[in-house]
N, C-alpha and C positions, 0 to 999 in steps of 0.2 A: 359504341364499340365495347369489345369486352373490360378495357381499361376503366373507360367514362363508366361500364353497370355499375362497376364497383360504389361510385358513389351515392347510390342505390340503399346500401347495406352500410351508412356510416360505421352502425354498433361492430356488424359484422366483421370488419375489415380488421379491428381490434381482437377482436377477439380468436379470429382465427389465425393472429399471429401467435396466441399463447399456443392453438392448436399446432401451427406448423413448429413451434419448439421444443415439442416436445415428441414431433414425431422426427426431429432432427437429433436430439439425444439420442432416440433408438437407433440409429443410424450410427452415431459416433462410435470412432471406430471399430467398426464392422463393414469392409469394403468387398465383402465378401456376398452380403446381401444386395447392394447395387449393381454388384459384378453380374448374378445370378438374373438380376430384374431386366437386366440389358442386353442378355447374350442367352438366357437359356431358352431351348423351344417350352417348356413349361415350367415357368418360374415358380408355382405350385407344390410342384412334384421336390422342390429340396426343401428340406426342414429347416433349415435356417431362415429362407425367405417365409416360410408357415408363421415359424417362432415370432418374427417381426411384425407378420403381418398383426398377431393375436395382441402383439402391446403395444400397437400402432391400436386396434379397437378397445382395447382397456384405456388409453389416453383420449378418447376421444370420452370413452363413459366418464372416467375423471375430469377430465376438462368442463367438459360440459352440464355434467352432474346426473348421471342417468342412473337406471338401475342395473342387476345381473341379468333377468330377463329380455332387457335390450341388447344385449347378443348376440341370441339365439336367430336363426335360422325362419325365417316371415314366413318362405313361400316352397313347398316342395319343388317346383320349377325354375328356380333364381336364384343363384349365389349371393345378389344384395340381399341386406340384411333391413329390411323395412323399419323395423322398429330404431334400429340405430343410425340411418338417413333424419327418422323424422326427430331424433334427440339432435343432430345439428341443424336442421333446418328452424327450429324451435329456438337454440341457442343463438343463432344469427340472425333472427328475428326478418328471416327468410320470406317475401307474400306467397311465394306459390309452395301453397302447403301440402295440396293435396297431390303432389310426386308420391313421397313417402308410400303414402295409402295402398296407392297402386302396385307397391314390390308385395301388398300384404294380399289385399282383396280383387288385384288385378286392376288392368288399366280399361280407361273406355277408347270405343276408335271413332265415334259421331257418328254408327248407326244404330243401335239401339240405346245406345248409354252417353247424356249429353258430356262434350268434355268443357271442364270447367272454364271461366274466361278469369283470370286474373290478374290484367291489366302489365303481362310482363311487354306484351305483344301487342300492338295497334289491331284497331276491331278491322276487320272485314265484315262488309256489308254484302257481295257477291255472296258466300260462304253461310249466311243466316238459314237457308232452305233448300232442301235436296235437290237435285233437276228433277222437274214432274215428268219433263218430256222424256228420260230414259227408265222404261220401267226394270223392275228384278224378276231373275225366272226363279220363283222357288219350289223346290221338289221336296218328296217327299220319303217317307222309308218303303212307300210300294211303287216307285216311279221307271218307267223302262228307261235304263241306258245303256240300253244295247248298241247305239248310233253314237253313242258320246265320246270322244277322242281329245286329245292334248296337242300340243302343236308337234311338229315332226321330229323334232327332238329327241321328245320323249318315246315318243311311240317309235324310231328308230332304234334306240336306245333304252328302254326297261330296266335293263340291270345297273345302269348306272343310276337310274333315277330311284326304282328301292336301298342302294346301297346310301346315297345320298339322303333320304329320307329315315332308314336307321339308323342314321348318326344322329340326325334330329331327336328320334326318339331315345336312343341314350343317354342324351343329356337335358328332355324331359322338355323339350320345346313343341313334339307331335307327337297324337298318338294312333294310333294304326287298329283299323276295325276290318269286320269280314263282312259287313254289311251293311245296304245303307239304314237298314230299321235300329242296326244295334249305332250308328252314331243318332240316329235321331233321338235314340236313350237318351243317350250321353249328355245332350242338350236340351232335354227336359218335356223331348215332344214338340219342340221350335219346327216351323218348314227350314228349308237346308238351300244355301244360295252354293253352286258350285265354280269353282275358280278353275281356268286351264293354266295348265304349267310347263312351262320351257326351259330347258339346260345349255348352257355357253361355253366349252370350255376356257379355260383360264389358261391365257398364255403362260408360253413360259414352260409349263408344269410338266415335268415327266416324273412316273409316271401320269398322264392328263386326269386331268381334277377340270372339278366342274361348277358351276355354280346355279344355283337352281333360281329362276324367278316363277313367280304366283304373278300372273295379269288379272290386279283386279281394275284395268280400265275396260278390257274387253266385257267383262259381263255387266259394267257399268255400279259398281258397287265404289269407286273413287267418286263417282258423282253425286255421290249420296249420302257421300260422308259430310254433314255438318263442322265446317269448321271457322267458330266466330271472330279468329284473330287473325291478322298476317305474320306467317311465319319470316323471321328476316333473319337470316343466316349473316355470319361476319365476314366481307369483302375482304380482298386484298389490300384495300385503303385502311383496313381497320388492325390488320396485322402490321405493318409500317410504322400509323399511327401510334400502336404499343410500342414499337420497338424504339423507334424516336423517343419514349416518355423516359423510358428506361433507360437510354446512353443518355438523359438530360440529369437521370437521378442515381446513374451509378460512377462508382470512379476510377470503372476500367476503358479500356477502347474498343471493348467488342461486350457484344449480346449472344450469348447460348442459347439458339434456341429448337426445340423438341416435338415431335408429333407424340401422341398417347394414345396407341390403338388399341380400341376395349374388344378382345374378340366379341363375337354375333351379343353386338350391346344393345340391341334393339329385342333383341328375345330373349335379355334380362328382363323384360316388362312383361309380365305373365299376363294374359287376357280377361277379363270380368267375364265370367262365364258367360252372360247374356248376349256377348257378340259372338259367342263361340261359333253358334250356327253361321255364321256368315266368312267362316274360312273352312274350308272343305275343299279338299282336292282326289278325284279319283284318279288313281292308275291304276297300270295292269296287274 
């Protein structure tokens, strides 16, 4: 569980107490900044929570021992800062190293670009070779899809799925062609596997908001993803189990405890360009 990884990173554990004390003097007295981080719809947008955040990353260069170039900005499509992940991961004497890499030179997904095994994760032996029995349909930049359609979602709906889709591309996660020869550019001349796309909307929401999924089980490209470990996410057993460790080692009568939701944190990991081809979505 995530309490027991810890002892994983003996060194680590130390030393990221000097790290948490001194992102807790930035803190001291400034309730102004927590207030912001906890209630505002974009914590960002005030200059206070900016200001903290910038000597919250100076302390980490200090702490850690990095340089002024470790600040800077890795990836045009990623607010993470690569270079300054892989200065603590480094300092914590972190194994899985090659996270970092990926905010810089993009990540791999186990179809063209193998993803590392480093022993965080028990091996999966299922997971070692694609399924042979489902093949890929790959097209091309002169291919007719004049027949090709999205689930009824979409194709009831259009406007909502470009608008959804432009958001993406403002904040540099898609990018939007007129053609399919100019994405085959783009991708260096690769064949082009295409994904259909369905919208949900999201309860609740007025005005209704949506949410966009990409099925890549239907064209059969999850099956073909190599992947050598099992992924093992933390049970309910395992949230308890901390919480128990922590009323044994604190000397109050209650535990605080917090969710930390990273908006779209999964498309902070830009892609190695060589899987590019294999996310393609046409619509109207």
């Amino acid at each position: 569980n995530p309490h027991l990884s810890t002892r994983y990173l003996p060194h680590g554990i130390i030393k990221f107490k000097k790290l948490r004390e001194s992102f807790e003097r930035i803190l001291e007295g400034r309730p102004q900044v927590v207030d912001a981080i906890l209630s505002a719809e974009d914590p960002l947008a005030d200059s206070v929570v900016r200001c903290a955040v910038e000597e919250g990353r100076m302390a980490i260069l200090r702490v850690a021992g990095g340089c002024s170039s470790d600040l800077l900005p890795t990836h045009e499509c990623s607010p993470v800062r690569g270079r300054l992940l892989q200065l603590l991961v480094s300092y914590s004497g972190d194994w899985d190293s090659d996270v970092p890499r990926w905010y810089t030179d993009g990540c791999p997904v186990g179809l063209e670009v193998p993803i590392p095994v480093k022993g965080v994760f028990p091996t999966e032996a299922s997971g070692l070779e694609p399924d042979s029995e489902c093949s890929l349909s790959f097209i091309d930049g002169s291919s007719d899809l004049s027949g090709y359609s999205n689930y009824e979602s979409v194709e009831d709906n259009p406007d909502a799925v470009i608008s959804l889709l432009r958001e993406e591309e403002s904040k540099g996660f898609c990018t939007f062609y007129e053609s399919l020869s100019d994405v085959q550019k783009a991708v260096d001349g690769d064949p082009l596997v295409l994904t259909k796309v369905a919208i949900v909307p999201k309860a609740g929401t007025v005005p209704k908001k949506y949410r966009l999924i990409c099925d890549a089980r239907r064209n059969n490209l999850n099956r073909h993803v190599v992947v050598r470990e099992h992924l093992v996410l933390p049970r309910v057993i395992d949230a308890v189990t901390d919480v128990c460790h922590l009323m044994s080692a604190s000397h109050g009568d209650h535990v605080d405890a917090m969710v930390i939701d990273f908006e779209s944190a999964f498309r902070t990991l830009p892609l190695d360009r060589r899987e590019l081809h294999y996310h393609v979505v046409k619509v109207k």
